[in-house]
N, C-alpha and C positions, 0 to 999 in steps of 0.2 A: 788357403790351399796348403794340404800339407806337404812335410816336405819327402820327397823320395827315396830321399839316405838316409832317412830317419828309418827305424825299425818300430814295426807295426804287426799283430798275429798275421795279415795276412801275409807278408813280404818278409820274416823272421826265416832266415834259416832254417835249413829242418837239422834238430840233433840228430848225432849218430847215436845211435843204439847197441851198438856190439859190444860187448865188455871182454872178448878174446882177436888175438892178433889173425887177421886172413892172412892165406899165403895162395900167392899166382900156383896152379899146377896144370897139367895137361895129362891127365888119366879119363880109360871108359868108362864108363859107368851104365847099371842099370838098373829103374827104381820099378818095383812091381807091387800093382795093390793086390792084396794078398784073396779077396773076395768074389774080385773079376779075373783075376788073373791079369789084368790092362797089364802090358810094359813097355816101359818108354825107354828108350835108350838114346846116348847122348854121349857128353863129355862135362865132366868136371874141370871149371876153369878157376876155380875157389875152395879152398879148403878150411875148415879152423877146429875147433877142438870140440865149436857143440853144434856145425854142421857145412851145408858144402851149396854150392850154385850150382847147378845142372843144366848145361848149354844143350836144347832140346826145341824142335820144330814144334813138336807137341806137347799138350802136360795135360796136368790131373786138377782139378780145382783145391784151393786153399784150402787147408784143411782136412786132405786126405791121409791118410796112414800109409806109408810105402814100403819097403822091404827094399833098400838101397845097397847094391852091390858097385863099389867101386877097384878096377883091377888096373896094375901098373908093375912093373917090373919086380919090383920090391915087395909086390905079393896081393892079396885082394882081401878088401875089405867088407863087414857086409854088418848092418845093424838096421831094425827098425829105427824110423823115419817118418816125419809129418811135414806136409808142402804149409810152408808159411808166405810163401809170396810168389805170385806167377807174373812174368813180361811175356805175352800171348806173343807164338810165334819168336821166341827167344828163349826160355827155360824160366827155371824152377829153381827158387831157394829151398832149402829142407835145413831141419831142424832135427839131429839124432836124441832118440830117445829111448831110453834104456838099452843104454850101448852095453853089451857083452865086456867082461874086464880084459878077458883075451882081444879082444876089438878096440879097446880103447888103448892099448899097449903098443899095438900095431901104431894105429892111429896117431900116435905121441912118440913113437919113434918117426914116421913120415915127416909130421909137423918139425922134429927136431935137424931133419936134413935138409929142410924146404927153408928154415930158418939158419944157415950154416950157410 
């Protein structure tokens, strides 16, 4: 029998994947596919440099293209966006995709307060 503290594909760890730092936030947010028009609105509970977690009852399937506006005191942001992972009834990972340089400036200025 094997043993169970031994590590095996199926009982292996999953690696993390992120190669940039997340940071906790509490901003609105609203992701809209730009074809239906669909928009889901939420809260942004994760931020990082190449995308955000969308706390959301509803969402859009893997793999859609969003138009992601996120607003918070310090100003609003807004870039196209593609959903890379959905928790049904819990929200939406997104993944920014050709972020605007004005948007990414922003963006890296928040990161730098959230990191402070």
């Amino acid at each position: 029998m094997a043993d169970p503290d031994k590590s095996s594909p199926s009982n292996e760890p999953r690696l993390e994947r992120r190669t940039v730092p997340r940071y906790s936030i509490i901003a609105t947010a609203e992701a809209v596919e730009p074809t239906s028009s669909v928009r889901i609105v939420g809260r942004v509970s994760e931020l990082s440099r190449k995308g955000c977690y969308l706390d959301a009852l509803n969402s859009l399937p893997v793999g859609t293209s969003v138009q992601i506006t996120i607003s918070r005191d310090q100003g609003t942001f807004h870039s196209p966006a593609r959903i890379i992972h959905v928790q049904e009834r819990m929200g939406m990972g997104l993944v920014f995709v050709d972020m605007p340089a004005d948007q990414l400036k922003l963006l890296e200025s928040w990161l730098a307060e959230l990191n402070a």
